[in-house]
N, CA, C and O atoms as a Maestro MAE file, in Angstrom:
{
 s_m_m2io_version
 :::
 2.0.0
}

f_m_ct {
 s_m_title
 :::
 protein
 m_atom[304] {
  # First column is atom index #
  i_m_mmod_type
  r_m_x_coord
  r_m_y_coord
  r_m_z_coord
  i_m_residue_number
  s_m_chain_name
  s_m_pdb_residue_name
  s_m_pdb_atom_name
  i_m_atomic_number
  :::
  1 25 -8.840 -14.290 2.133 1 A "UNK " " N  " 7
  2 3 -7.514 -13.807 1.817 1 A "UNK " " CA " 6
  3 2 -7.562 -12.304 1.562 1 A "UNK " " C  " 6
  4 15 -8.591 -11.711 1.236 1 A "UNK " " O  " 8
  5 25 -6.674 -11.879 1.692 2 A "UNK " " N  " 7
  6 3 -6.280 -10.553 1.831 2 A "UNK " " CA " 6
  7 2 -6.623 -9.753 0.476 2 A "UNK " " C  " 6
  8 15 -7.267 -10.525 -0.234 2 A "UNK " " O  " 8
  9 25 -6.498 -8.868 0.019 3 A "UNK " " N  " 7
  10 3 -6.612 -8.035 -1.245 3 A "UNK " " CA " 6
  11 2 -5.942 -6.828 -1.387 3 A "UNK " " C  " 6
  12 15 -5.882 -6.017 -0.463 3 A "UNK " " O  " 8
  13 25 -5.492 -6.667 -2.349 4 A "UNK " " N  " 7
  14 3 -4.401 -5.373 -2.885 4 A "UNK " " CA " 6
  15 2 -5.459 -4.602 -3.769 4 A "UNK " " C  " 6
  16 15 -6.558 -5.078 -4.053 4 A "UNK " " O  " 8
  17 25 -5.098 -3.599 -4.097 5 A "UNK " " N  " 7
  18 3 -5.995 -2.663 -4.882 5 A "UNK " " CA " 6
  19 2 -4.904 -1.461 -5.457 5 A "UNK " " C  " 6
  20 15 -4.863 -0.510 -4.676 5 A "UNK " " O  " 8
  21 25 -4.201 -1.337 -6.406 6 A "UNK " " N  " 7
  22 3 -3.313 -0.255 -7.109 6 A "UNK " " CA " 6
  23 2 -3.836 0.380 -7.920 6 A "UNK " " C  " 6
  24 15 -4.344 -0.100 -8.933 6 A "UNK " " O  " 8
  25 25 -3.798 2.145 -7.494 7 A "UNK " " N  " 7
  26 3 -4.607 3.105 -7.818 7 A "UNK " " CA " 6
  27 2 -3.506 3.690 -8.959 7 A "UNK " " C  " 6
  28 15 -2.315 3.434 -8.786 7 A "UNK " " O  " 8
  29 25 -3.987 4.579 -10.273 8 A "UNK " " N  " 7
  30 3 -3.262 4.966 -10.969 8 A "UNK " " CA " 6
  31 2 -1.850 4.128 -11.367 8 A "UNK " " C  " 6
  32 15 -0.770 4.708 -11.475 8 A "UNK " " O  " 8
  33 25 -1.948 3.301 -11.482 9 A "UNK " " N  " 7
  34 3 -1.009 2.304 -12.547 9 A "UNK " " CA " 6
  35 2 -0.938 3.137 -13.654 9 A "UNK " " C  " 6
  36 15 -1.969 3.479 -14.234 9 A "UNK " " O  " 8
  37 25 0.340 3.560 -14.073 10 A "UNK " " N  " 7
  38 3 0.403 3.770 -15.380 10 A "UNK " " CA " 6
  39 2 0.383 2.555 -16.600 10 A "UNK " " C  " 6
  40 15 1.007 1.506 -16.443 10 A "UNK " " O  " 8
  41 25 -0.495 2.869 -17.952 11 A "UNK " " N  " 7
  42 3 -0.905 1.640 -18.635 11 A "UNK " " CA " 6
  43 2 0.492 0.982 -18.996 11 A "UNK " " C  " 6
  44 15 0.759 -0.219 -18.957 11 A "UNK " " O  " 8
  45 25 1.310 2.013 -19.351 12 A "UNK " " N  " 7
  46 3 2.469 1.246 -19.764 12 A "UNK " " CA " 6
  47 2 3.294 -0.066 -18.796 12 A "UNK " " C  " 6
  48 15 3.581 -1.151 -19.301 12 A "UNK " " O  " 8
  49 25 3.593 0.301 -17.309 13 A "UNK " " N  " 7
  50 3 3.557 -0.774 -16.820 13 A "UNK " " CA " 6
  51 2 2.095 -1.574 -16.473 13 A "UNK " " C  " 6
  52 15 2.232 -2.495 -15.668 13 A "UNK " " O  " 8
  53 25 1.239 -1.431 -16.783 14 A "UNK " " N  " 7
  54 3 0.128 -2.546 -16.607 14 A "UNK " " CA " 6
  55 2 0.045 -3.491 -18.230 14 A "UNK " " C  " 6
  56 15 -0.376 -4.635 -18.399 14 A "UNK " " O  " 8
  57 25 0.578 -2.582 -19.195 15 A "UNK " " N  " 7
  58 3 0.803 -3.695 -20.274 15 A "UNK " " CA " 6
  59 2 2.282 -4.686 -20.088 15 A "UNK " " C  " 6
  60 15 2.091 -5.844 -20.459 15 A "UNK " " O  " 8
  61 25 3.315 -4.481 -19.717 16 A "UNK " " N  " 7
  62 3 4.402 -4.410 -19.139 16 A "UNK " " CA " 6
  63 2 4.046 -6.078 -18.506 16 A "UNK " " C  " 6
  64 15 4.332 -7.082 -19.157 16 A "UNK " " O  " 8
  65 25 3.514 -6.116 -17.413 17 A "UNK " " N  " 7
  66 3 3.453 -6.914 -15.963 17 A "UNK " " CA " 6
  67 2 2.008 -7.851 -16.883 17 A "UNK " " C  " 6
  68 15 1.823 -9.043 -16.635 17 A "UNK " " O  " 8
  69 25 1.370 -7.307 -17.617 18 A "UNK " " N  " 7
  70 3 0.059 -8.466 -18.427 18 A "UNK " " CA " 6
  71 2 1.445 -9.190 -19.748 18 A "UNK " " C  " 6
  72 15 1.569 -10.354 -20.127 18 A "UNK " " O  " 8
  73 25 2.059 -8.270 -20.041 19 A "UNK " " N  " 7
  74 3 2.525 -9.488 -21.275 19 A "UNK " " CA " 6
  75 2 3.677 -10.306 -20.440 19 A "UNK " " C  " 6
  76 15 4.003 -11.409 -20.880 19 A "UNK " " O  " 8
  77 25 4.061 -10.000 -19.711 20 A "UNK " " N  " 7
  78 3 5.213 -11.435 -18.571 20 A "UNK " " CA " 6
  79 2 4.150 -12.249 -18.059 20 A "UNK " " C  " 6
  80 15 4.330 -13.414 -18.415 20 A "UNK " " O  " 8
  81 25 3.071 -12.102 -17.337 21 A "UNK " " N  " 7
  82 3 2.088 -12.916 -16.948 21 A "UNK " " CA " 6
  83 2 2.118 -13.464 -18.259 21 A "UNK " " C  " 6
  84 15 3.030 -14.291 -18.289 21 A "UNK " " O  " 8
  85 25 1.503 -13.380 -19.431 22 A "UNK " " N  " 7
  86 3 1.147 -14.146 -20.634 22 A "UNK " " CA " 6
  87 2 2.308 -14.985 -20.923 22 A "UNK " " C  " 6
  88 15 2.120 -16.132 -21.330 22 A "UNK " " O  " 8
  89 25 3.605 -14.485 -20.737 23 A "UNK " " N  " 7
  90 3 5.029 -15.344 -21.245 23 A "UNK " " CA " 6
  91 2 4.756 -16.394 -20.389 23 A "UNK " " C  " 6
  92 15 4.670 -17.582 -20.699 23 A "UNK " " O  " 8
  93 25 4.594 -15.781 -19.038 24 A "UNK " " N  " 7
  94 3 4.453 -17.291 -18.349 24 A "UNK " " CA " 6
  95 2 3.163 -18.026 -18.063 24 A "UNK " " C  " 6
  96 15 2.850 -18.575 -17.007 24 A "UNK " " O  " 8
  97 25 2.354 -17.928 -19.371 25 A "UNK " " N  " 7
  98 3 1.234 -19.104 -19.078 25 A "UNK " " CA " 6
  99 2 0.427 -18.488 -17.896 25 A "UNK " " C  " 6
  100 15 -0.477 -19.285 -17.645 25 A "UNK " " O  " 8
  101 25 0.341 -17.034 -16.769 26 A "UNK " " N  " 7
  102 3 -0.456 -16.703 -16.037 26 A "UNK " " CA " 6
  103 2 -1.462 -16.055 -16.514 26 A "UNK " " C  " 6
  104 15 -1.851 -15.891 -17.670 26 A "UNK " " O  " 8
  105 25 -1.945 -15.611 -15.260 27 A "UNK " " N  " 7
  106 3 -3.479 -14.675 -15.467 27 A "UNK " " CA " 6
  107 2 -2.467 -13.785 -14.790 27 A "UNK " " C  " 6
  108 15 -1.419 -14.327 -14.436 27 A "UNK " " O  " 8
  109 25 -2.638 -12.411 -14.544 28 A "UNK " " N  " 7
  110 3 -2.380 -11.579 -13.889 28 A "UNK " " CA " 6
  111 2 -2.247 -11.142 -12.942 28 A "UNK " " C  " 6
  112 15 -1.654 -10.092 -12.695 28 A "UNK " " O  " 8
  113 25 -2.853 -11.967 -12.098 29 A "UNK " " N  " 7
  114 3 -3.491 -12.150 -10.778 29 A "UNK " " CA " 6
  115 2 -2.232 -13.069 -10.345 29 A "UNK " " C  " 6
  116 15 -1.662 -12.848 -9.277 29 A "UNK " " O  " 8
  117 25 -1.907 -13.883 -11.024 30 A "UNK " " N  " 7
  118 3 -1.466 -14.846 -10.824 30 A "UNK " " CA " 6
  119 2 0.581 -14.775 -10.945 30 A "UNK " " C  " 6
  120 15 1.535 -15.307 -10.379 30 A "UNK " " O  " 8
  121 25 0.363 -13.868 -11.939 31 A "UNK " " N  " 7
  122 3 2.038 -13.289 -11.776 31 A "UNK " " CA " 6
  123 2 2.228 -12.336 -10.530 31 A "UNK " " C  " 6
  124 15 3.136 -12.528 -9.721 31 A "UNK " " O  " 8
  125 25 1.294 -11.265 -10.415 32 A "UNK " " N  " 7
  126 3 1.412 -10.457 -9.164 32 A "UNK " " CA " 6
  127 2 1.506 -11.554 -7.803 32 A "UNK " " C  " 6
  128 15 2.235 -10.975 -6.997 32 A "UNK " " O  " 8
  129 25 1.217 -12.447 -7.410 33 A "UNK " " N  " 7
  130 3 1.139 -12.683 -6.261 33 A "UNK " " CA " 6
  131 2 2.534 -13.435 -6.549 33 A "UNK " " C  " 6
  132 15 3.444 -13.184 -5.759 33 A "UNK " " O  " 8
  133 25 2.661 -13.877 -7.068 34 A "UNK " " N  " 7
  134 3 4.283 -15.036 -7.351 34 A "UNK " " CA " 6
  135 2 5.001 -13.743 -7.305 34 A "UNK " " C  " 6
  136 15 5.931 -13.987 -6.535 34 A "UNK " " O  " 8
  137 25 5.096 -12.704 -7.620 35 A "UNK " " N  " 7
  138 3 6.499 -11.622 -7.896 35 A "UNK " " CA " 6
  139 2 6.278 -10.947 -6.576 35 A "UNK " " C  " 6
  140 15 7.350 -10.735 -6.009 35 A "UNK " " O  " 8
  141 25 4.883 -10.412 -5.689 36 A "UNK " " N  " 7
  142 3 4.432 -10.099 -4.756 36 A "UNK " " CA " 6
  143 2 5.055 -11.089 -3.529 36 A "UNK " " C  " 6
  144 15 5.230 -10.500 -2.462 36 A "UNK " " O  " 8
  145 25 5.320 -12.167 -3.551 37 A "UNK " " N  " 7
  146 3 5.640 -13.567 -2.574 37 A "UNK " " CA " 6
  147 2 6.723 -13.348 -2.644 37 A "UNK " " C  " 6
  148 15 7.425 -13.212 -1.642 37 A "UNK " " O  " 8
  149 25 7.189 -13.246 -3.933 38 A "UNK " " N  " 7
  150 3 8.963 -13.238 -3.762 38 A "UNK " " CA " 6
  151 2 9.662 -11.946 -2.957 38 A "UNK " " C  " 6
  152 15 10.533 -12.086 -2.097 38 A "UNK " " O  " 8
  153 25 9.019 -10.434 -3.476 39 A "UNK " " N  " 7
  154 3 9.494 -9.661 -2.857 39 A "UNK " " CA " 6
  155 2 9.526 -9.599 -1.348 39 A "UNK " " C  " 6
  156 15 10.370 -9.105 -0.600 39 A "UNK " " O  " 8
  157 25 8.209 -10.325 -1.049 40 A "UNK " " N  " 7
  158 3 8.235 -9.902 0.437 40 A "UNK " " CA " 6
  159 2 9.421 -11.389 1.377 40 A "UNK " " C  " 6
  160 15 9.997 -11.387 2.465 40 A "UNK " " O  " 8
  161 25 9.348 -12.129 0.595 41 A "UNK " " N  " 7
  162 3 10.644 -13.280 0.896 41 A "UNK " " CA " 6
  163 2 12.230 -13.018 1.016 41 A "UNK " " C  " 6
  164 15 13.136 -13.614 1.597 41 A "UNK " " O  " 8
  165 25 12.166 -11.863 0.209 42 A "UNK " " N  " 7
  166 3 13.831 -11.409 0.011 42 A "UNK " " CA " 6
  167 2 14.010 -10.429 0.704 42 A "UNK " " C  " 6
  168 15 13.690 -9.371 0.163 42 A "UNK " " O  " 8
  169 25 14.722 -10.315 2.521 43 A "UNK " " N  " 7
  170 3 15.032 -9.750 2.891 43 A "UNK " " CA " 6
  171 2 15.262 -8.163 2.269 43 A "UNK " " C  " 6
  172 15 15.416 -8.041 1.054 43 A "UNK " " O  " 8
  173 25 15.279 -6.927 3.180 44 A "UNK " " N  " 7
  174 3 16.038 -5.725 2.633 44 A "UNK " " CA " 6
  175 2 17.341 -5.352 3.077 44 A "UNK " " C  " 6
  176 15 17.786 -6.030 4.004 44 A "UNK " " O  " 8
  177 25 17.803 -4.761 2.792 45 A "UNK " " N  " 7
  178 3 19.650 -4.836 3.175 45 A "UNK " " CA " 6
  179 2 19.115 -3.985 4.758 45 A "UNK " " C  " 6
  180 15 19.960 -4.087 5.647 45 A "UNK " " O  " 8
  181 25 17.939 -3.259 5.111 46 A "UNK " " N  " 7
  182 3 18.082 -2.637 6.164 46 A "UNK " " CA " 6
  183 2 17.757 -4.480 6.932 46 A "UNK " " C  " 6
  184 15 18.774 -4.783 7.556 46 A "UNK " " O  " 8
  185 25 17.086 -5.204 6.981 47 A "UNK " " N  " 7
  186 3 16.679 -6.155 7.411 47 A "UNK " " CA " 6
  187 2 17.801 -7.353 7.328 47 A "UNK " " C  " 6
  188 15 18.114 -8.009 8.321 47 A "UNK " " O  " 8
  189 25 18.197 -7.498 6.421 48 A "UNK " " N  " 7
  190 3 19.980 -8.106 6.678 48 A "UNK " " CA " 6
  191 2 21.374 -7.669 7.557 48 A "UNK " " C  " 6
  192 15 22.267 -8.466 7.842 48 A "UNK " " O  " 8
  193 25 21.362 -6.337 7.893 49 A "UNK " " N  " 7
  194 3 21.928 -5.740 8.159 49 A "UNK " " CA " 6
  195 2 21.599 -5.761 10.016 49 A "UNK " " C  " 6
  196 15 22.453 -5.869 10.896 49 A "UNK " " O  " 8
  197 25 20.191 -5.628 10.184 50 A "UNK " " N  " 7
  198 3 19.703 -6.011 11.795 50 A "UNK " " CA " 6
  199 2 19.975 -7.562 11.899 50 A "UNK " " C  " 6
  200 15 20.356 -8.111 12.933 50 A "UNK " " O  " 8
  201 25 19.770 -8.101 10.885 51 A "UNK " " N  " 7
  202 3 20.079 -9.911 11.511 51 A "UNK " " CA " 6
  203 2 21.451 -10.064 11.646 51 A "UNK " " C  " 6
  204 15 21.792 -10.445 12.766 51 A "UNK " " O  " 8
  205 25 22.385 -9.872 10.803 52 A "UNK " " N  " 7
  206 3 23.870 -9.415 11.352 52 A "UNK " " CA " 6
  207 2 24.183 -9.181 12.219 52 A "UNK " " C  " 6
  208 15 24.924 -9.981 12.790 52 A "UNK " " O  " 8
  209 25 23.766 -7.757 12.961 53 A "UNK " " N  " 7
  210 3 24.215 -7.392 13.636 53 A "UNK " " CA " 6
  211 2 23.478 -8.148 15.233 53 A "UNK " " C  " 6
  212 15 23.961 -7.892 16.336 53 A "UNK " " O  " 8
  213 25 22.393 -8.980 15.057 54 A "UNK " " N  " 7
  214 3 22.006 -9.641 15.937 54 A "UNK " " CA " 6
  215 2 22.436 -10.296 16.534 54 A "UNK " " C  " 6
  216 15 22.387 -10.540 17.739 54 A "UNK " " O  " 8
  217 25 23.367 -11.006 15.002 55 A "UNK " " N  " 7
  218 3 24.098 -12.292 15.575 55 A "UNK " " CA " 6
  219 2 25.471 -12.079 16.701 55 A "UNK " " C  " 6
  220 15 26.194 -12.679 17.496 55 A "UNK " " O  " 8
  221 25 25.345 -11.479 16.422 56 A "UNK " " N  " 7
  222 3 26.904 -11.056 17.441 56 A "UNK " " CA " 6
  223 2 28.137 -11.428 17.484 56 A "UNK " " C  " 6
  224 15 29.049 -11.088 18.238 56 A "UNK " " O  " 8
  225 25 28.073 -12.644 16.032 57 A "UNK " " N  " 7
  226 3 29.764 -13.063 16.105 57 A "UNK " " CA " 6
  227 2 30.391 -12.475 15.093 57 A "UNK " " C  " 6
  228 15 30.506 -12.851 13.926 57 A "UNK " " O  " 8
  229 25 30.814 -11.460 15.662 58 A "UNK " " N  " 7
  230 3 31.649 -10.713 14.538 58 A "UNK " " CA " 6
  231 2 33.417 -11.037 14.051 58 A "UNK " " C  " 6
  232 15 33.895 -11.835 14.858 58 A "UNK " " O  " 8
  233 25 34.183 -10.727 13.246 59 A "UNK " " N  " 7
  234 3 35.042 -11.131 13.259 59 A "UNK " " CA " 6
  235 2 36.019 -9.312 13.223 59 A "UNK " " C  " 6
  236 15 35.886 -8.450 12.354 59 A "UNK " " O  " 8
  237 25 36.701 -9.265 14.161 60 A "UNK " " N  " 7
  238 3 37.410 -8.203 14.088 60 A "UNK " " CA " 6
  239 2 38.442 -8.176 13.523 60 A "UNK " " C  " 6
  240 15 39.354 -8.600 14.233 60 A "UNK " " O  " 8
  241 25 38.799 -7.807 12.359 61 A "UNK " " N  " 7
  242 3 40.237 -7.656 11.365 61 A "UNK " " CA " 6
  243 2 40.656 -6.080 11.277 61 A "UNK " " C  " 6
  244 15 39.607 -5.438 11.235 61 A "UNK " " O  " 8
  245 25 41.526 -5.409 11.242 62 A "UNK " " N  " 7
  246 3 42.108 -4.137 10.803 62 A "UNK " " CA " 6
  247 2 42.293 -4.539 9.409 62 A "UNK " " C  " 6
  248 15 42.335 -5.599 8.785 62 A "UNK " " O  " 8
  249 25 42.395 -3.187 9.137 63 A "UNK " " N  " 7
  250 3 42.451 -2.839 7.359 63 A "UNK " " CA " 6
  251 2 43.493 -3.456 6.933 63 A "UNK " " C  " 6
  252 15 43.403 -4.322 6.063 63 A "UNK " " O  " 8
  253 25 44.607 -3.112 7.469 64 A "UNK " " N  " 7
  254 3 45.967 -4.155 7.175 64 A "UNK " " CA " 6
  255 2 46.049 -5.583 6.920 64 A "UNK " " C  " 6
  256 15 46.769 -6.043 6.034 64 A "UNK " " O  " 8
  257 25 45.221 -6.387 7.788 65 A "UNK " " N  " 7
  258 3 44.384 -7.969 7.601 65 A "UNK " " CA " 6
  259 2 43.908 -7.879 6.826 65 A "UNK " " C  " 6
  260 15 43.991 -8.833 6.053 65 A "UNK " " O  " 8
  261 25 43.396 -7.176 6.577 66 A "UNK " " N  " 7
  262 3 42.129 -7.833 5.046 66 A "UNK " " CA " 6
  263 2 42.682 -7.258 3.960 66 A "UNK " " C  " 6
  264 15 42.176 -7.690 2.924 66 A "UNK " " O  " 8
  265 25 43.877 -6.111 3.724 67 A "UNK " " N  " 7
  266 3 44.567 -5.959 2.388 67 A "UNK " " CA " 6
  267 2 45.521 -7.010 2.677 67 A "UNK " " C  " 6
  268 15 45.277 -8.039 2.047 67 A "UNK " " O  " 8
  269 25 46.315 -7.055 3.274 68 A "UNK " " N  " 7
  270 3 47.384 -8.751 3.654 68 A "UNK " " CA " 6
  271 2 46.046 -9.810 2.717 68 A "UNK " " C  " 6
  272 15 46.150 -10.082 1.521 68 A "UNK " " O  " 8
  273 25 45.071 -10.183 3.459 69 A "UNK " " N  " 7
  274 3 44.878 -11.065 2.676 69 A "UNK " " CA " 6
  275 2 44.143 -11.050 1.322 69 A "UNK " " C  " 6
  276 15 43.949 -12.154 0.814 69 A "UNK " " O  " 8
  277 25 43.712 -9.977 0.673 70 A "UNK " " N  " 7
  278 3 43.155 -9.947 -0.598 70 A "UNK " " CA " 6
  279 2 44.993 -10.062 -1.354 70 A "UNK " " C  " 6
  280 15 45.385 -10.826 -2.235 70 A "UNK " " O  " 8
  281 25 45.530 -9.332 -0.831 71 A "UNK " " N  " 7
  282 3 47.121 -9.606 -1.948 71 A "UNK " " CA " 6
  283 2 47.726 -11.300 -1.614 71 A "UNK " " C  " 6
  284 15 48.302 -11.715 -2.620 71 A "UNK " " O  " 8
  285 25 47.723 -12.218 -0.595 72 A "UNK " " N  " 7
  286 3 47.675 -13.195 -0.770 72 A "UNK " " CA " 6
  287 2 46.647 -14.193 -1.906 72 A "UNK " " C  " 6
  288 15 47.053 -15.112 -2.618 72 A "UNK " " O  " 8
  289 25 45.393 -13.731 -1.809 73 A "UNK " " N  " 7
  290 3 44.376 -14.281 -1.963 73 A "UNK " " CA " 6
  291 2 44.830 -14.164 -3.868 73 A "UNK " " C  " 6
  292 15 44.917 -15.191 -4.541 73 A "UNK " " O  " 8
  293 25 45.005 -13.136 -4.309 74 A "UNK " " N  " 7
  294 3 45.546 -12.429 -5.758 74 A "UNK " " CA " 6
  295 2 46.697 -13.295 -5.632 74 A "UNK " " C  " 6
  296 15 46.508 -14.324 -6.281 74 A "UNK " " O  " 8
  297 25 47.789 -13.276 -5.061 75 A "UNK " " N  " 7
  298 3 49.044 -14.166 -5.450 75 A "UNK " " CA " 6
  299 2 49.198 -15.470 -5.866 75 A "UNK " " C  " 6
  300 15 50.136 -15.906 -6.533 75 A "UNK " " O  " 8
  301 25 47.901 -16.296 -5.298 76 A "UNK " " N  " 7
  302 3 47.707 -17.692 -5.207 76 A "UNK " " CA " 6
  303 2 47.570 -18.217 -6.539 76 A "UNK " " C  " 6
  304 15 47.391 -19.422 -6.711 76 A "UNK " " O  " 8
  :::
 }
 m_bond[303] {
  # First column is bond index #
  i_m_from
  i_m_to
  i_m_order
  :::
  1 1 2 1
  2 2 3 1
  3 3 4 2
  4 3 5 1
  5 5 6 1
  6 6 7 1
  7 7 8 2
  8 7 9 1
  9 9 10 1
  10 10 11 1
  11 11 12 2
  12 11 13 1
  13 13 14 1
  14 14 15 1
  15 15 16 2
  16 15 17 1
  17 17 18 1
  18 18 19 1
  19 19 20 2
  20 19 21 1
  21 21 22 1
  22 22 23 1
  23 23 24 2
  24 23 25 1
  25 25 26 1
  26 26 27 1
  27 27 28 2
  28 27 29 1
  29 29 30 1
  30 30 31 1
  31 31 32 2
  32 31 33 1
  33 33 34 1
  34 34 35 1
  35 35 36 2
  36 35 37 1
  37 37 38 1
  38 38 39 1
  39 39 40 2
  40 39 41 1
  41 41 42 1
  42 42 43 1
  43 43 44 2
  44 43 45 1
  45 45 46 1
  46 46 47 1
  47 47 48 2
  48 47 49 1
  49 49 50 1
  50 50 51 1
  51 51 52 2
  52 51 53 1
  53 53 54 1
  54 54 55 1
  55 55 56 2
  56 55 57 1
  57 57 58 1
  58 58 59 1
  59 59 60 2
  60 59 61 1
  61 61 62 1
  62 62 63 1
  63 63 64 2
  64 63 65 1
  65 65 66 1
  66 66 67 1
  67 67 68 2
  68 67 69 1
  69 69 70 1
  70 70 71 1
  71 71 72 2
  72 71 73 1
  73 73 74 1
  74 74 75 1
  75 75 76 2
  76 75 77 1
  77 77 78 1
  78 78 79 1
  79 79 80 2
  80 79 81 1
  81 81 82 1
  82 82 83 1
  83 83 84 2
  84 83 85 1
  85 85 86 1
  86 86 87 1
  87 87 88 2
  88 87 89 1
  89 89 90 1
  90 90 91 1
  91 91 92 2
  92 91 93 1
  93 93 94 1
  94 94 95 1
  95 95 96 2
  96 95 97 1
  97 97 98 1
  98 98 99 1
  99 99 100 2
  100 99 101 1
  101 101 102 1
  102 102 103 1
  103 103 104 2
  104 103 105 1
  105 105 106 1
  106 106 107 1
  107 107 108 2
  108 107 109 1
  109 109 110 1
  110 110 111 1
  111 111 112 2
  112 111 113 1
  113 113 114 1
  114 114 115 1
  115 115 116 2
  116 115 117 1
  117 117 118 1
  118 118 119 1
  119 119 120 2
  120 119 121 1
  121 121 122 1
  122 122 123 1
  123 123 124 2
  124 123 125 1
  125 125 126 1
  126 126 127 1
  127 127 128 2
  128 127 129 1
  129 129 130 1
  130 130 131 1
  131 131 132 2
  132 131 133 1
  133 133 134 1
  134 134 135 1
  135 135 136 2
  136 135 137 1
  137 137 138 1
  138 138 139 1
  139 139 140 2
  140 139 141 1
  141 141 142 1
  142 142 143 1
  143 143 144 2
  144 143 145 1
  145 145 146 1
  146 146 147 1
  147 147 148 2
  148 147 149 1
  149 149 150 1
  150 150 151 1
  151 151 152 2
  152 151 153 1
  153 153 154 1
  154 154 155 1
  155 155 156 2
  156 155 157 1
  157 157 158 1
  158 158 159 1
  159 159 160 2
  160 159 161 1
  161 161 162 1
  162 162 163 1
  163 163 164 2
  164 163 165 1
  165 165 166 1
  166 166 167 1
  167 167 168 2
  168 167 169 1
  169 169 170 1
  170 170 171 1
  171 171 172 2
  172 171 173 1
  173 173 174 1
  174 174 175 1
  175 175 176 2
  176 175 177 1
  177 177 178 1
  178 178 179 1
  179 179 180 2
  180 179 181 1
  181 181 182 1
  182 182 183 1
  183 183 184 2
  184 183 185 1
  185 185 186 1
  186 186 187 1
  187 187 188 2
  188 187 189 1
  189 189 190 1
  190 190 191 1
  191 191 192 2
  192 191 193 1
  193 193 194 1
  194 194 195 1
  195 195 196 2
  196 195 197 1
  197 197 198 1
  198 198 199 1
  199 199 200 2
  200 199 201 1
  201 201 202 1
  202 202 203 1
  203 203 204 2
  204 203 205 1
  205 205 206 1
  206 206 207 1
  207 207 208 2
  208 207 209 1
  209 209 210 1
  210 210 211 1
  211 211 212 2
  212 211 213 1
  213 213 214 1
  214 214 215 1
  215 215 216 2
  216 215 217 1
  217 217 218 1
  218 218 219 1
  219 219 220 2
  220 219 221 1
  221 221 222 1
  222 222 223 1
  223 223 224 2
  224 223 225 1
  225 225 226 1
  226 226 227 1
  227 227 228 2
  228 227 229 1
  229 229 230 1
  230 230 231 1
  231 231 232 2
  232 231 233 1
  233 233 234 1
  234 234 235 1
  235 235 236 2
  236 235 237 1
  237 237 238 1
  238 238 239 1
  239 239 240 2
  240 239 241 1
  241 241 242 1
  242 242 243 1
  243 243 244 2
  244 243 245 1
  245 245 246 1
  246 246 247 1
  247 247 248 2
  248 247 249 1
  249 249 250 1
  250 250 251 1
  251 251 252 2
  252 251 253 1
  253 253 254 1
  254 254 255 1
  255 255 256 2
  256 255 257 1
  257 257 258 1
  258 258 259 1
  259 259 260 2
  260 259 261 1
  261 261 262 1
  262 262 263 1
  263 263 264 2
  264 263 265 1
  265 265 266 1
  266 266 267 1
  267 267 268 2
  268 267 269 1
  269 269 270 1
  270 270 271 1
  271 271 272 2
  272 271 273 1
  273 273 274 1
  274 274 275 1
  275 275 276 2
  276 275 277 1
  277 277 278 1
  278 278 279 1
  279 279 280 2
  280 279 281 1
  281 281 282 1
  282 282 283 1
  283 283 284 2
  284 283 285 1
  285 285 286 1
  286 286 287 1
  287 287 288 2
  288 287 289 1
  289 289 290 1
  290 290 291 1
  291 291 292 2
  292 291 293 1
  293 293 294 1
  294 294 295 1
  295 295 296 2
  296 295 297 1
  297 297 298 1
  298 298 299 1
  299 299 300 2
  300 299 301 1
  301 301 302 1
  302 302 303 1
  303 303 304 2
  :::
 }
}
């Protein structure tokens, strides 16, 4: 498996990221890769933004449509 290595950590976040590991019952090792997994799982808005526009079904409304319907949407 792969390996990370972070140079100059300031201590304050390395005490920071050791006492949440400890809240949750981890080793350190062991919170980094769970918070490490998640980040790389959650899309970036530049990467949401290409799958969007991939999809190609767009819906074309003018500004007038979509204030028409937020003041319906408010009236209800």
């Amino acid at each position: 498996m792969p390996n990370v290595l972070i140079r100059d950590l300031p201590p304050e976040v390395h005490a920071v990221l050791t006492a949440r590991a400890e809240a949750n019952g981890q080793s350190l090792q062991q919170y980094l890769t769970q918070e490490l997994t998640r980040i790389a799982r959650t899309k970036t808005n530049a990467e949401l933004t290409a799958a969007i526009t991939a999809r190609g079904d767009r819906i074309h409304l003018t500004a007038e449509e979509i204030l028409d319907a937020i003041h319906r949407g408010r009236a209800e």
